[in-house]
C-alpha positions in Angstrom: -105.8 82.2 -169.4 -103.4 79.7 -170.3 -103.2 80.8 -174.0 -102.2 84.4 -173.1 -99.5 82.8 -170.6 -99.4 86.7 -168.9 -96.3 86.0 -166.5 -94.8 84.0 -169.0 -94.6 81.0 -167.0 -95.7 78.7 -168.8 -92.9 79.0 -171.6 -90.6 78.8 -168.8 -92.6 74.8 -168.0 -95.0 75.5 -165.5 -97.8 73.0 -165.2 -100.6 73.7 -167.4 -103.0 75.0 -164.5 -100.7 77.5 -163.2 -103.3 80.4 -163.6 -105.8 78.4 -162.0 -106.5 80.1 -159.1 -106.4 83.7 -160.8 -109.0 81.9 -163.4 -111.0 80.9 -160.3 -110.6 84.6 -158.2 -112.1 86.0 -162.2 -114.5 83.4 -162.2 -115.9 84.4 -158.7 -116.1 88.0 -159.2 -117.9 87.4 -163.1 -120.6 85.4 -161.0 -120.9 88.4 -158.4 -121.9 90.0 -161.5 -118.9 92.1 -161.9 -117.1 93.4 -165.1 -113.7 92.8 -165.5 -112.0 96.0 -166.0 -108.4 96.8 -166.2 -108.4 97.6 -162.5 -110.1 94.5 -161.5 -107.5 92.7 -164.0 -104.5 94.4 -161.7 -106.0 93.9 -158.3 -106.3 90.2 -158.9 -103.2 89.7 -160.4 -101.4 91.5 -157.8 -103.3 89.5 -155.2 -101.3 86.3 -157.0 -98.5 87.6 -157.9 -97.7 90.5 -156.1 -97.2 94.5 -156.9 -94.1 93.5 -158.6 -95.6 91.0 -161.4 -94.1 90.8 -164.7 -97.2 90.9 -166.5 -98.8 94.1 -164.6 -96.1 96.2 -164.4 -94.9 95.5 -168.3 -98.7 95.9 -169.4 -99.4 98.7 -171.1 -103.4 100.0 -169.7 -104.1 99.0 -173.4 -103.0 95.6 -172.6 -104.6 95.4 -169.6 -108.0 96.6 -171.2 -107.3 94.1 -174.2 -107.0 91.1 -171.7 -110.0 92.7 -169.5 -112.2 92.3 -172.4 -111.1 88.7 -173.7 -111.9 87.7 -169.7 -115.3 89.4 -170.4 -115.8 87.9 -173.9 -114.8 84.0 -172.7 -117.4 84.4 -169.9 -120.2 85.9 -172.4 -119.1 82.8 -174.8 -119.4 80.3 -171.9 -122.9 81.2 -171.0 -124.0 80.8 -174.2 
């Protein structure tokens, strides 16, 4: 997640596991078996960073679909 920086933090020099624990919380649900919709994408993040976030309030649903999906893909990819 670090390559999509969504808060923006890690231009502003946050260490380089700052999404960490939001890559863990995806991680966790992926092995429940679920699929990371935009809605899953939203309730995480808020669960991190709160209803007011940067990233989920600026994100278009598009966006949040588009970053959904590249979650999906980089779990597909790791199981490979």
């Amino acid at each position: 997640m670090s390559r999509w920086d969504p808060e923006g933090l890690l231009a502003l020099g946050a260490p380089a596991d700052e999404y960490g624990p939001e890559a863990d919380s995806f991680a966790a649900l992926l092995g429940q078996g679920v699929t990371i919709t935009p809605e899953v994408v939203r309730q995480v993040w808020e669960r991190w960073f709160g209803p007011g976030s940067t990233f989920v309030r600026s994100s278009s649903p598009a966006a949040l679909a588009d970053f959904a999906g590249a979650l999906d893909q980089a779990a597909a990819e790791a199981q490979v």
